[in-house]
PyMOL Python script that loads the backbone (N, CA, C, O; Angstrom):
from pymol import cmd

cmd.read_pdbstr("""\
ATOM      1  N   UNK A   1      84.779  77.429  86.056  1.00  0.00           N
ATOM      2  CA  UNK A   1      85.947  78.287  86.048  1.00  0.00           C
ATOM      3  C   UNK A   1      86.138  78.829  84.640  1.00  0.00           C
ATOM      4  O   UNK A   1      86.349  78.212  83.596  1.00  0.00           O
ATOM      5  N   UNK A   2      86.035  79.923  84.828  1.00  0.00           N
ATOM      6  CA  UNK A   2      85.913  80.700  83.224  1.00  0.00           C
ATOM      7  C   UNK A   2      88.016  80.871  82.799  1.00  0.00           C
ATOM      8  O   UNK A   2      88.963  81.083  83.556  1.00  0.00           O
ATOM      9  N   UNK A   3      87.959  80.676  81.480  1.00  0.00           N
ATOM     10  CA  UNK A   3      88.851  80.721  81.111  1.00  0.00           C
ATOM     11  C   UNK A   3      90.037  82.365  80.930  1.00  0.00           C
ATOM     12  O   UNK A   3      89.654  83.307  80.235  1.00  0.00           O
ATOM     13  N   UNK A   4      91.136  82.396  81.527  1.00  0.00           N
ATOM     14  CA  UNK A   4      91.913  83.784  81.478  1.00  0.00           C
ATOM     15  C   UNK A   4      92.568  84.228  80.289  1.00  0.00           C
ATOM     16  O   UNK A   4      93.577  83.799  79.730  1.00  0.00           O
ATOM     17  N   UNK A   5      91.782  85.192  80.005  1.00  0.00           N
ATOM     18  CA  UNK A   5      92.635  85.911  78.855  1.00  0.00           C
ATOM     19  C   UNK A   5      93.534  86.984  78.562  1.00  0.00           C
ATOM     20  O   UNK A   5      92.833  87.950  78.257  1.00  0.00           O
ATOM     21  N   UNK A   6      94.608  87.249  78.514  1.00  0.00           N
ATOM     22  CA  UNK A   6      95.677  88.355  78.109  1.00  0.00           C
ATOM     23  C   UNK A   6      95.165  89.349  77.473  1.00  0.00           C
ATOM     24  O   UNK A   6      95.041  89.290  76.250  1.00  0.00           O
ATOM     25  N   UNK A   7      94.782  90.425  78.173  1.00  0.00           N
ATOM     26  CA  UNK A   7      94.586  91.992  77.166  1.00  0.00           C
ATOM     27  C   UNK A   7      95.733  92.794  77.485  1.00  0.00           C
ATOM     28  O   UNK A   7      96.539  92.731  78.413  1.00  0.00           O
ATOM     29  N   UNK A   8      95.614  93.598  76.457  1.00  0.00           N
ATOM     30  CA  UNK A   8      96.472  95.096  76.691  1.00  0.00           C
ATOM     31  C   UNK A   8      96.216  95.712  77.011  1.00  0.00           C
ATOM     32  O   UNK A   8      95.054  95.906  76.654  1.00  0.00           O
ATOM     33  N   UNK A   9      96.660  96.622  77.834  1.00  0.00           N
ATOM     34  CA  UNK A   9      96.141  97.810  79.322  1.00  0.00           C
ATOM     35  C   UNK A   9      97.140  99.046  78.878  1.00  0.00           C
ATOM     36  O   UNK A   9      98.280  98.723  78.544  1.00  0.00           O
ATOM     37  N   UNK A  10      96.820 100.284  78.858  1.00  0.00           N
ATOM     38  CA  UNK A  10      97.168 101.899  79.246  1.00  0.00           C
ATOM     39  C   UNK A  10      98.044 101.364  80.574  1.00  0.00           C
ATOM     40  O   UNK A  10      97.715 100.335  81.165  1.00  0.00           O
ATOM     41  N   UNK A  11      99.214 102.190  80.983  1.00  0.00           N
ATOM     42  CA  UNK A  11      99.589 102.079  82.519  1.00  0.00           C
ATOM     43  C   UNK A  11      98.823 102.875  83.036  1.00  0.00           C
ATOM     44  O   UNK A  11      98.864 102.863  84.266  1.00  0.00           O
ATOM     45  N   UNK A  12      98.069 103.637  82.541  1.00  0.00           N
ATOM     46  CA  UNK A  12      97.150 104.731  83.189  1.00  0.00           C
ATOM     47  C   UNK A  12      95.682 103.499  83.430  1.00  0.00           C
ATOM     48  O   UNK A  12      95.113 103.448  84.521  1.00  0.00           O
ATOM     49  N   UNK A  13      95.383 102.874  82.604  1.00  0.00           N
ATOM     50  CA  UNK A  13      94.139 102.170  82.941  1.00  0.00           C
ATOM     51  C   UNK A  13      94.127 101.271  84.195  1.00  0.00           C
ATOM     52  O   UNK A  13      93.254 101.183  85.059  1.00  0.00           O
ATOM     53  N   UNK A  14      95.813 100.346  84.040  1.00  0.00           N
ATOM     54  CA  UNK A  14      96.287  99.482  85.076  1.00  0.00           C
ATOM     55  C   UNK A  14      96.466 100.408  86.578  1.00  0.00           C
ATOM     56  O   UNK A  14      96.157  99.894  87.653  1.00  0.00           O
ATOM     57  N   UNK A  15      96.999 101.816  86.483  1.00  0.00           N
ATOM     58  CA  UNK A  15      97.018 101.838  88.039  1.00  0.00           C
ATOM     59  C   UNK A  15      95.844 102.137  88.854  1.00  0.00           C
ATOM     60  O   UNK A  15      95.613 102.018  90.057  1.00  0.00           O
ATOM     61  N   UNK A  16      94.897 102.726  87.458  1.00  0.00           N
ATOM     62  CA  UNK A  16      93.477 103.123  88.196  1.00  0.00           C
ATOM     63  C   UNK A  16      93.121 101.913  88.558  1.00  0.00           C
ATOM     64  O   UNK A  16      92.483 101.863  89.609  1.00  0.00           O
ATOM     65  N   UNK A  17      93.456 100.337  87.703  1.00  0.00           N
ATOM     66  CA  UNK A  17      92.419  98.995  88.126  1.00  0.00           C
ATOM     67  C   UNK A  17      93.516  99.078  89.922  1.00  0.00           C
ATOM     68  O   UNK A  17      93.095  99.035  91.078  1.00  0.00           O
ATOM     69  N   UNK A  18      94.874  99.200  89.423  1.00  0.00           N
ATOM     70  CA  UNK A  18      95.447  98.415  91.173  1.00  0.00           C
ATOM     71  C   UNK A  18      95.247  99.735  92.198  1.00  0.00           C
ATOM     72  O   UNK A  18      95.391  99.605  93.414  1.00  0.00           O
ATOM     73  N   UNK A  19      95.020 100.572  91.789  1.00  0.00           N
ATOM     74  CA  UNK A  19      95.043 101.556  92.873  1.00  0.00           C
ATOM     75  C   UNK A  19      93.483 101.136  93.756  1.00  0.00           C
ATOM     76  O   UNK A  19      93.348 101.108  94.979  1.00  0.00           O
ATOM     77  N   UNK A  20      92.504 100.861  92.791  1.00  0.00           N
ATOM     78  CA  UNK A  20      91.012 100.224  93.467  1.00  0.00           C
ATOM     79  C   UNK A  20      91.400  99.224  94.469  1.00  0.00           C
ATOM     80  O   UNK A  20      90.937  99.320  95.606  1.00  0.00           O
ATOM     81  N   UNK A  21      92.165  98.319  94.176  1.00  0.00           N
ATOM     82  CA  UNK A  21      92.425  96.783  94.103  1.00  0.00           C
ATOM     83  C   UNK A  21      93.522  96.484  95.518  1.00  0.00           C
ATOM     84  O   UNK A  21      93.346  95.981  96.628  1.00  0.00           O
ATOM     85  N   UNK A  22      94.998  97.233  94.625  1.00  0.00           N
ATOM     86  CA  UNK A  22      96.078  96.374  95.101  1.00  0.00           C
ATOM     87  C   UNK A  22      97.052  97.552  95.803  1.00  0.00           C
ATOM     88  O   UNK A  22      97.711  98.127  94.937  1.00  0.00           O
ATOM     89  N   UNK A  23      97.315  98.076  97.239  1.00  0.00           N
ATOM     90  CA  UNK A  23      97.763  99.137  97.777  1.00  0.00           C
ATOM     91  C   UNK A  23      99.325  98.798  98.526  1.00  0.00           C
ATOM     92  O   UNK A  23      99.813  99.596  99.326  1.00  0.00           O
ATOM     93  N   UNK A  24     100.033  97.472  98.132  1.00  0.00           N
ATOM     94  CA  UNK A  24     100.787  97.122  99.070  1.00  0.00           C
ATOM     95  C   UNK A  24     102.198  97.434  98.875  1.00  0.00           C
ATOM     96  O   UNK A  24     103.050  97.849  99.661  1.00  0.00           O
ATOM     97  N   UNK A  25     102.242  97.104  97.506  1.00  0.00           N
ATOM     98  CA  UNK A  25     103.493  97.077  96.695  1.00  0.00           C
ATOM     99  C   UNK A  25     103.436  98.788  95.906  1.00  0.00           C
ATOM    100  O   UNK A  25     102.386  99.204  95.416  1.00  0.00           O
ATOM    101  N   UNK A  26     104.371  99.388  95.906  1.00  0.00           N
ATOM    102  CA  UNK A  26     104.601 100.512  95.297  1.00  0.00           C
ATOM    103  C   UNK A  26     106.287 101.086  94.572  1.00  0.00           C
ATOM    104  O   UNK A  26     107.275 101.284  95.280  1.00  0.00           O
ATOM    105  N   UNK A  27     106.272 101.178  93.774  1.00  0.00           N
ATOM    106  CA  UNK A  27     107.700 101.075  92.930  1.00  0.00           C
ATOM    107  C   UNK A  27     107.975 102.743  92.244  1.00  0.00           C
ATOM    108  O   UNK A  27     107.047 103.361  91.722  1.00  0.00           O
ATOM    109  N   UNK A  28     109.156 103.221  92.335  1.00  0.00           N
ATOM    110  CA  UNK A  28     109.486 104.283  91.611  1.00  0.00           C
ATOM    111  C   UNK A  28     110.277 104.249  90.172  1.00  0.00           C
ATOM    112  O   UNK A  28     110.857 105.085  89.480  1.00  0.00           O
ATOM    113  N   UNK A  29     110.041 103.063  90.098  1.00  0.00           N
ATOM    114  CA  UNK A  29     110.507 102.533  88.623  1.00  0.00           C
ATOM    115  C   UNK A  29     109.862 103.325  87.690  1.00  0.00           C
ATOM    116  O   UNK A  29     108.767 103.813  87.968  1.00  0.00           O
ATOM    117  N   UNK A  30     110.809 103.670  85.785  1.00  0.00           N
ATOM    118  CA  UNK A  30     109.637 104.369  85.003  1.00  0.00           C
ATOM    119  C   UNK A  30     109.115 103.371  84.550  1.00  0.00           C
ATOM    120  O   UNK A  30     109.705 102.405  84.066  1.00  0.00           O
ATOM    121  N   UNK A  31     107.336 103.599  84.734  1.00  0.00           N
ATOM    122  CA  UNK A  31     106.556 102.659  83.650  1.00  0.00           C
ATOM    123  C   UNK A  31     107.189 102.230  82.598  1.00  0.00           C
ATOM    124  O   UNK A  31     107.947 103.074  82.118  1.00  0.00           O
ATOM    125  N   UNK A  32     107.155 101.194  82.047  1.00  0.00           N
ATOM    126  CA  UNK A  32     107.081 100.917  80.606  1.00  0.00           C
ATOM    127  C   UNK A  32     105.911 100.347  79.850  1.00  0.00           C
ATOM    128  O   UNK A  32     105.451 100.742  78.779  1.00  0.00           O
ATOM    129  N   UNK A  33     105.460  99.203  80.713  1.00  0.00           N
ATOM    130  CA  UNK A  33     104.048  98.556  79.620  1.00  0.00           C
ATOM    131  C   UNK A  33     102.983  98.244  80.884  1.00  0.00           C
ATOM    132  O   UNK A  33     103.416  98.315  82.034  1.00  0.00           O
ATOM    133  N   UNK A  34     101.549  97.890  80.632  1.00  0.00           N
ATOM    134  CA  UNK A  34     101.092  97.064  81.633  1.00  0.00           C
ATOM    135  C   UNK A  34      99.555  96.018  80.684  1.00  0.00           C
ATOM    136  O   UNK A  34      98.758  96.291  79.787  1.00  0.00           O
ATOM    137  N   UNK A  35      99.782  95.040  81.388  1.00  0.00           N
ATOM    138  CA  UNK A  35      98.768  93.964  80.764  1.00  0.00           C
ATOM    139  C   UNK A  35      97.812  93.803  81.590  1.00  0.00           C
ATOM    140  O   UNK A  35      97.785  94.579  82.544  1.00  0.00           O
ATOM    141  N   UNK A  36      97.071  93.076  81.512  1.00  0.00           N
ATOM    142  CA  UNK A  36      95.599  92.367  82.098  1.00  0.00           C
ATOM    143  C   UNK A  36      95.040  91.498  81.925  1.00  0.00           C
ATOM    144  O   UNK A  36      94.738  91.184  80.774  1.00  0.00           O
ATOM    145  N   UNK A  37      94.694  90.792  82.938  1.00  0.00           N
ATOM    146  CA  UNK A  37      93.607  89.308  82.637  1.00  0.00           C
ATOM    147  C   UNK A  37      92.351  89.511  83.154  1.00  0.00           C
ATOM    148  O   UNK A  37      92.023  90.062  84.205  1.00  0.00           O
ATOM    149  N   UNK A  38      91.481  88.844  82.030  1.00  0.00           N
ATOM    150  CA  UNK A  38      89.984  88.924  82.006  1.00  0.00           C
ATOM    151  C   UNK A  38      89.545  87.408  82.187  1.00  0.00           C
ATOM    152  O   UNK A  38      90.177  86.397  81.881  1.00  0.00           O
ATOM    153  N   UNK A  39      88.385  87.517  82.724  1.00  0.00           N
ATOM    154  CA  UNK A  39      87.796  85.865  82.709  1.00  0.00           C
ATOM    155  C   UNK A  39      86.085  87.074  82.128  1.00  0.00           C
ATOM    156  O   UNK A  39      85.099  86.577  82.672  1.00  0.00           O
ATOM    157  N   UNK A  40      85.821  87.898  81.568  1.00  0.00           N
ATOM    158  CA  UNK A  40      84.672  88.552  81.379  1.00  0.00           C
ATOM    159  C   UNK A  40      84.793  89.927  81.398  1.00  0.00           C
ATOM    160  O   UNK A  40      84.602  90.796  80.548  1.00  0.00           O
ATOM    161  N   UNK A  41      85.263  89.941  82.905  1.00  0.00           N
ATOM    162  CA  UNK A  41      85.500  91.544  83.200  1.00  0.00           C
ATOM    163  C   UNK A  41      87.425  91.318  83.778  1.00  0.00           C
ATOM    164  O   UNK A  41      88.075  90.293  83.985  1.00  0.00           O
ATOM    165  N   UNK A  42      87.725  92.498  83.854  1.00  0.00           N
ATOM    166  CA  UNK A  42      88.873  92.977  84.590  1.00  0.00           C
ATOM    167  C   UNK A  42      89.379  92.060  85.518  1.00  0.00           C
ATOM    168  O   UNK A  42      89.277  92.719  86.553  1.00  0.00           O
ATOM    169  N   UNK A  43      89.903  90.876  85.873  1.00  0.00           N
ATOM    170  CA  UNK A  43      90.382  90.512  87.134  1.00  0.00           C
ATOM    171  C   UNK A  43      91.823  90.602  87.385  1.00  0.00           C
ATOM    172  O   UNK A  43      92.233  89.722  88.142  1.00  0.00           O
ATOM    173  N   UNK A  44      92.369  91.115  87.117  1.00  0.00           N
ATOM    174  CA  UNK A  44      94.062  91.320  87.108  1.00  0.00           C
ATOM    175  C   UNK A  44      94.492  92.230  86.285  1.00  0.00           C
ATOM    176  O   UNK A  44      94.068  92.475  85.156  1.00  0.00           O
ATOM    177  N   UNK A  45      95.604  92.885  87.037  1.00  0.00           N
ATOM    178  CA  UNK A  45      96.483  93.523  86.380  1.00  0.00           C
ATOM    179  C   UNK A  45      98.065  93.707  86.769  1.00  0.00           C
ATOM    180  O   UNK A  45      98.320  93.777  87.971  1.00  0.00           O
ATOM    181  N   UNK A  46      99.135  93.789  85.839  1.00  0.00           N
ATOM    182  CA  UNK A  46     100.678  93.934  85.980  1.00  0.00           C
ATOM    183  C   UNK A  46     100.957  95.442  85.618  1.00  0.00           C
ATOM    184  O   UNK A  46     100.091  96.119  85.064  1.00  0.00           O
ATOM    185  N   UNK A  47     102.227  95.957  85.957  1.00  0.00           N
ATOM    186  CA  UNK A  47     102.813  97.214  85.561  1.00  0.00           C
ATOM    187  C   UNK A  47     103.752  96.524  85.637  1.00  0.00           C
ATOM    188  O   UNK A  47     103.846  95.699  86.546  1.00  0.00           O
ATOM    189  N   UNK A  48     105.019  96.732  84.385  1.00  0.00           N
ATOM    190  CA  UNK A  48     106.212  96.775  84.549  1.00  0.00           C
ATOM    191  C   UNK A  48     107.301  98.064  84.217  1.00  0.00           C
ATOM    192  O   UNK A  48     107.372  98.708  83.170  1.00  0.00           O
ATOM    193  N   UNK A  49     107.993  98.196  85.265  1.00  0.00           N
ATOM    194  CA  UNK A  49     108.912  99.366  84.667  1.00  0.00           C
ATOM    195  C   UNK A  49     109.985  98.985  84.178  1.00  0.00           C
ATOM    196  O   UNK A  49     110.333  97.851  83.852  1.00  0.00           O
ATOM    197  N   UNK A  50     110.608 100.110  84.116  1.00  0.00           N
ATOM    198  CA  UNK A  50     112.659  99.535  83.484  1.00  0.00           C
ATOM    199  C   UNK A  50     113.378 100.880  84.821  1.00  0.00           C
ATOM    200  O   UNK A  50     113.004 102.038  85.006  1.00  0.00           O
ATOM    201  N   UNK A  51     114.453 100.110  85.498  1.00  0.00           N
ATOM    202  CA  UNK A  51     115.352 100.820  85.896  1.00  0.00           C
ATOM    203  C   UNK A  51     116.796 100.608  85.594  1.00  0.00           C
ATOM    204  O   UNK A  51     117.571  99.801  86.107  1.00  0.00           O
ATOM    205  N   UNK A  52     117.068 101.753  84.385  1.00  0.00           N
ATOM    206  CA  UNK A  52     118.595 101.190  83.308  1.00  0.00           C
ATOM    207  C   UNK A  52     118.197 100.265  82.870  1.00  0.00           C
ATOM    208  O   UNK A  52     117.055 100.379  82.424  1.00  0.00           O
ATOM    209  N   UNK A  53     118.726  99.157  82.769  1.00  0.00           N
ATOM    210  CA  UNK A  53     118.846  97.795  81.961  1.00  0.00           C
ATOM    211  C   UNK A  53     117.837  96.727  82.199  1.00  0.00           C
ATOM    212  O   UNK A  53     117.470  95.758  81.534  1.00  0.00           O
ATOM    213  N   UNK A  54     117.541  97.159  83.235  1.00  0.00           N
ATOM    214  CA  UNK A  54     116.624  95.701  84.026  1.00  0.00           C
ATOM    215  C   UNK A  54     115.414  96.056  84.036  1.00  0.00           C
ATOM    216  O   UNK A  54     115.362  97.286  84.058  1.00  0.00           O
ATOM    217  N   UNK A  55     113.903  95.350  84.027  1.00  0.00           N
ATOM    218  CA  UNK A  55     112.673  96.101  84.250  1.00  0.00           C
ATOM    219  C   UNK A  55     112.808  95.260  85.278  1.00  0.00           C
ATOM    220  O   UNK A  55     113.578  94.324  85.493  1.00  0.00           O
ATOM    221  N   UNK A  56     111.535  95.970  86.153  1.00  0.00           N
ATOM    222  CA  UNK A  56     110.836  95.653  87.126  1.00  0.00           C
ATOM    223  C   UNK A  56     109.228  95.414  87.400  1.00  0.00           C
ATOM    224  O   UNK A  56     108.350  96.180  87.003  1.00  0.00           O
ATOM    225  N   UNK A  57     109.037  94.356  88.060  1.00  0.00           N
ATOM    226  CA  UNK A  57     107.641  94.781  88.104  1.00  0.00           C
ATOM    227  C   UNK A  57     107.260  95.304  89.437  1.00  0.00           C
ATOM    228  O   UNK A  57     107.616  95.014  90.579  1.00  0.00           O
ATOM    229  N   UNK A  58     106.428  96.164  88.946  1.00  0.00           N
ATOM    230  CA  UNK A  58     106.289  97.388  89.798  1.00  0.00           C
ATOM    231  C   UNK A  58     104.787  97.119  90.654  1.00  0.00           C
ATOM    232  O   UNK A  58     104.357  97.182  91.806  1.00  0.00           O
ATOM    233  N   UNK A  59     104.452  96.880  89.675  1.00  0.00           N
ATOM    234  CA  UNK A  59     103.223  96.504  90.668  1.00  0.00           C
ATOM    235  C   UNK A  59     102.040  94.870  89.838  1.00  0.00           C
ATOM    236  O   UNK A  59     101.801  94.759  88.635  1.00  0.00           O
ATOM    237  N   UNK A  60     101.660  94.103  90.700  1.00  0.00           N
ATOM    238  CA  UNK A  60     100.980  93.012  90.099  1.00  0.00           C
ATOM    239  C   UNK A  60      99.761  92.262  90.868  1.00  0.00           C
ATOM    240  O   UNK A  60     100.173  92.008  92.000  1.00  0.00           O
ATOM    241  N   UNK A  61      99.025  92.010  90.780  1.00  0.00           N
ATOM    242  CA  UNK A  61      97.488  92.162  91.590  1.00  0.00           C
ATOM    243  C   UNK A  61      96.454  90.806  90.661  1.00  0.00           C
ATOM    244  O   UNK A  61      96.556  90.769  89.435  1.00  0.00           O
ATOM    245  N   UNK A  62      95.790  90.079  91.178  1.00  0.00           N
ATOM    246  CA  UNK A  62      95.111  89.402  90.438  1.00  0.00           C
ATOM    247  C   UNK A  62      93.840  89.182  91.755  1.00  0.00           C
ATOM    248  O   UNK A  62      94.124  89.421  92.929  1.00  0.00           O
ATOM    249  N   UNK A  63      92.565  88.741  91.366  1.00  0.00           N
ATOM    250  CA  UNK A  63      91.871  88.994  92.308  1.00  0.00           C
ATOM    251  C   UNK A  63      91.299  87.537  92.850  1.00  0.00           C
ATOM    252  O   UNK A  63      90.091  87.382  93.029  1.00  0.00           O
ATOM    253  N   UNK A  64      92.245  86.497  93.094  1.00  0.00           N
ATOM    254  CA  UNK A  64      92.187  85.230  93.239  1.00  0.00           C
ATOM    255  C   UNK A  64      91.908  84.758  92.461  1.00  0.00           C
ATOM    256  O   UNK A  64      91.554  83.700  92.981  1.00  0.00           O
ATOM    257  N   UNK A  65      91.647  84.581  90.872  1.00  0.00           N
ATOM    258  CA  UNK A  65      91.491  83.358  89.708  1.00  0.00           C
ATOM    259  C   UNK A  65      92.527  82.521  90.141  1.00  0.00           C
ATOM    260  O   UNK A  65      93.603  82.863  90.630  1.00  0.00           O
ATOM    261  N   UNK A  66      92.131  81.451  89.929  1.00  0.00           N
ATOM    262  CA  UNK A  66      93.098  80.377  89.555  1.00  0.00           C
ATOM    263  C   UNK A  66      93.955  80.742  88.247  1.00  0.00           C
ATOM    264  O   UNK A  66      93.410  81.060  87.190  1.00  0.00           O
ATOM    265  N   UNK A  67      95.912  80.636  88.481  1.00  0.00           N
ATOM    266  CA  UNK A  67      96.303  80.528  88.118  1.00  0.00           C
ATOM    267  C   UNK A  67      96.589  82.090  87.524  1.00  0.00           C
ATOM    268  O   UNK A  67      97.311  82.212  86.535  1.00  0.00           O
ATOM    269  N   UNK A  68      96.084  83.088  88.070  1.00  0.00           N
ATOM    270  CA  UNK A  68      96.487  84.557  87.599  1.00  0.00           C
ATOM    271  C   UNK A  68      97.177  85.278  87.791  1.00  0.00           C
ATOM    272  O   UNK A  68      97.307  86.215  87.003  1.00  0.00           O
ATOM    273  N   UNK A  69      98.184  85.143  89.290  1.00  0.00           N
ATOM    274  CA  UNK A  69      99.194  85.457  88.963  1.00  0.00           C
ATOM    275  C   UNK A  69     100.345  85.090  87.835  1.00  0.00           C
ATOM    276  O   UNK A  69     100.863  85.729  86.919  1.00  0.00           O
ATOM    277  N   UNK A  70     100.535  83.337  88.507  1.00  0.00           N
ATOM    278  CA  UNK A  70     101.020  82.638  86.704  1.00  0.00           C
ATOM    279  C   UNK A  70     101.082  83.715  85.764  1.00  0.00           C
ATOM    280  O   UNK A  70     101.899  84.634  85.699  1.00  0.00           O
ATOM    281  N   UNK A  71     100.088  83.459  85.047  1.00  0.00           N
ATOM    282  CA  UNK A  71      99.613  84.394  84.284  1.00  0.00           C
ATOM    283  C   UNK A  71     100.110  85.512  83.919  1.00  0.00           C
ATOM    284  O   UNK A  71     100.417  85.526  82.726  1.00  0.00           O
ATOM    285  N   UNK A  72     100.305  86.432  84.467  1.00  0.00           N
ATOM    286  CA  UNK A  72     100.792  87.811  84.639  1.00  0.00           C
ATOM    287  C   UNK A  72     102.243  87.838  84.665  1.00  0.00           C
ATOM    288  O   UNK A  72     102.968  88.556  83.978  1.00  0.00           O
ATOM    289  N   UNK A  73     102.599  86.952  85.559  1.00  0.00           N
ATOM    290  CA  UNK A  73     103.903  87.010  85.150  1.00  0.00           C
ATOM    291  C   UNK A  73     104.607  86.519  84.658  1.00  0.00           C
ATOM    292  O   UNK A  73     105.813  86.757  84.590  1.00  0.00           O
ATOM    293  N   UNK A  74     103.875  85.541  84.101  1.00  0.00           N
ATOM    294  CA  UNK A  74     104.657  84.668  82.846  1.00  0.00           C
ATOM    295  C   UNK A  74     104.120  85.315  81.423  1.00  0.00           C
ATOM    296  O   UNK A  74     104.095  84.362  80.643  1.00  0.00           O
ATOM    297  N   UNK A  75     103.724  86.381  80.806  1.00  0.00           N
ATOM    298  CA  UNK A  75     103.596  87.251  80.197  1.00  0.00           C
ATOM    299  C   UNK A  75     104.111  88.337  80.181  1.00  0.00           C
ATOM    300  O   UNK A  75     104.357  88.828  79.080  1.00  0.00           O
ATOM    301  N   UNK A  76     104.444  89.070  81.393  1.00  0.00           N
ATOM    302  CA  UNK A  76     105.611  89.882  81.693  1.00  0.00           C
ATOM    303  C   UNK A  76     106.685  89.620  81.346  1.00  0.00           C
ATOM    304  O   UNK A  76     107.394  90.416  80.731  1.00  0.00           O
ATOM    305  N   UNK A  77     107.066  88.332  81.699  1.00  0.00           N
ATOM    306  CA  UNK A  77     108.636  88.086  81.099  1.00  0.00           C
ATOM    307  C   UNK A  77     109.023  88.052  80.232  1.00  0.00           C
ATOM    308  O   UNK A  77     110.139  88.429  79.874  1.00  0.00           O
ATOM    309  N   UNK A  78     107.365  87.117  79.061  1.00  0.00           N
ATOM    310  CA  UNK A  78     107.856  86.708  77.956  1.00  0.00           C
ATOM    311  C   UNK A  78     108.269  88.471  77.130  1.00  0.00           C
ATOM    312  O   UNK A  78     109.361  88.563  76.568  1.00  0.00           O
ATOM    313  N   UNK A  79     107.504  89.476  77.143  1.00  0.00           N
ATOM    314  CA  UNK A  79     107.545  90.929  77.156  1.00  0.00           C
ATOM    315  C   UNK A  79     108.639  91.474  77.411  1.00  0.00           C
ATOM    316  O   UNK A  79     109.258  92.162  76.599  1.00  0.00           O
ATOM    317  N   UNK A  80     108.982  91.243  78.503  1.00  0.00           N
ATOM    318  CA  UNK A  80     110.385  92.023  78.889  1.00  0.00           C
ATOM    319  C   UNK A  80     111.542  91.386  77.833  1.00  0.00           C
ATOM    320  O   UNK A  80     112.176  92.115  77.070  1.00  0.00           O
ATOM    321  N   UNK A  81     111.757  89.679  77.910  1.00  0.00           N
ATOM    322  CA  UNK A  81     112.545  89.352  77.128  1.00  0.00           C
ATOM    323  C   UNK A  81     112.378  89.757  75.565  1.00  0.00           C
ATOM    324  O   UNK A  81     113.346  89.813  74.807  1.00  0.00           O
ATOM    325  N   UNK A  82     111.141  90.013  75.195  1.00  0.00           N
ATOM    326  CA  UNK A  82     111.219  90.539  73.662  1.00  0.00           C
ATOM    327  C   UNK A  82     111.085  92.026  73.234  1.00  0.00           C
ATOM    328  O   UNK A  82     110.750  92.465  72.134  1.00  0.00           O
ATOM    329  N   UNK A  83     111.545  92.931  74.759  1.00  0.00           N
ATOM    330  CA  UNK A  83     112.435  94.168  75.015  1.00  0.00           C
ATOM    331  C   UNK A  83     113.387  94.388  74.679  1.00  0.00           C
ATOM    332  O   UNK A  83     113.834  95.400  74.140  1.00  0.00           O
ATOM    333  N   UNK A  84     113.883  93.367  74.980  1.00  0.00           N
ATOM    334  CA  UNK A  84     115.543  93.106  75.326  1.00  0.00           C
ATOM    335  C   UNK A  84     116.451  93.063  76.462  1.00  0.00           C
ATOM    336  O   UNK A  84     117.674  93.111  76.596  1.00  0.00           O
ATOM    337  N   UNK A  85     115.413  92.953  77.261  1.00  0.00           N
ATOM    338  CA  UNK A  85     116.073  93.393  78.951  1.00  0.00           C
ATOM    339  C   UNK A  85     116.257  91.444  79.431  1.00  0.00           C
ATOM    340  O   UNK A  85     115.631  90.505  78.941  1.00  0.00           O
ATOM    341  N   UNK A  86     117.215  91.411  80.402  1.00  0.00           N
ATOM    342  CA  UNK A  86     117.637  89.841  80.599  1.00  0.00           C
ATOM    343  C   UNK A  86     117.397  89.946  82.157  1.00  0.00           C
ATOM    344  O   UNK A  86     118.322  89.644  82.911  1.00  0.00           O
ATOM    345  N   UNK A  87     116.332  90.313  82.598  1.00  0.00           N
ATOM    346  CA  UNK A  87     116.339  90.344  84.178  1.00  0.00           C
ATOM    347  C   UNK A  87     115.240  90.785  84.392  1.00  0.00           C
ATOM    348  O   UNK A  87     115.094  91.542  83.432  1.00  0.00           O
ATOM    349  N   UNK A  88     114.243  90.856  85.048  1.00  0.00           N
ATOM    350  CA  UNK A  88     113.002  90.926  85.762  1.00  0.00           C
ATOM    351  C   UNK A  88     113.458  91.046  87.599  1.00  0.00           C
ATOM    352  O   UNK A  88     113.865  90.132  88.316  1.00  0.00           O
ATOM    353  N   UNK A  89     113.241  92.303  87.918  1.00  0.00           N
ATOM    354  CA  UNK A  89     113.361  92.479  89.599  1.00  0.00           C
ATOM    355  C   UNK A  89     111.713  92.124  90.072  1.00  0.00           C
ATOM    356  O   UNK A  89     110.731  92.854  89.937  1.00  0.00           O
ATOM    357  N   UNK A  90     111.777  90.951  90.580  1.00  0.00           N
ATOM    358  CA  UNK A  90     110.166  90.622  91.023  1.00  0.00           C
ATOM    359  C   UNK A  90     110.092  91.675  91.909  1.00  0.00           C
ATOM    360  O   UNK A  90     109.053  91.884  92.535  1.00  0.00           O
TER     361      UNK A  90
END
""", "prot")
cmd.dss("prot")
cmd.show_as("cartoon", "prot")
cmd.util.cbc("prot")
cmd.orient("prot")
């Protein structure tokens, strides 16, 4: 089991990875950031938006690693909270 690592993603790079990937969830939130986990190549990706005060995540996809959602969204938050936003709409 190869180990997951946190990169930084374009929201443009992230919807091209979930648009391949992840078709279920879809949000009209505005973008704000999006991250990614690698074990080598690409296996996950998050979008989070902000609507007013609160972000959202808009869209979040991991491609079964162990422990990658975790991951994603426990990096999202830590992110959002050092935004300044006090709420995450899963």
């Amino acid at each position: 089991m190869a180990e997951l690592t946190v990169v930084t993603l374009t929201v443009q790079e992230a919807l091209e990875y979930l648009k391949k990937n992840e078709r279920h969830y879809k949000s009209d939130a505005t973008p704000v950031f999006a991250i990614g986990i690698t074990n080598g190549e690409l296996c996950g990706a998050a979008v989070v938006g902000s609507r007013g005060d609160e972000a959202e995540l808009c869209h979040i996809y991991s491609e079964g690693e162990y422990g990658g959602y975790t991951t994603l969204y426990g990096q999202c938050w830590r992110a959002i909270k050092a935004l300044g936003y006090r709420r995450i709409i899963p």
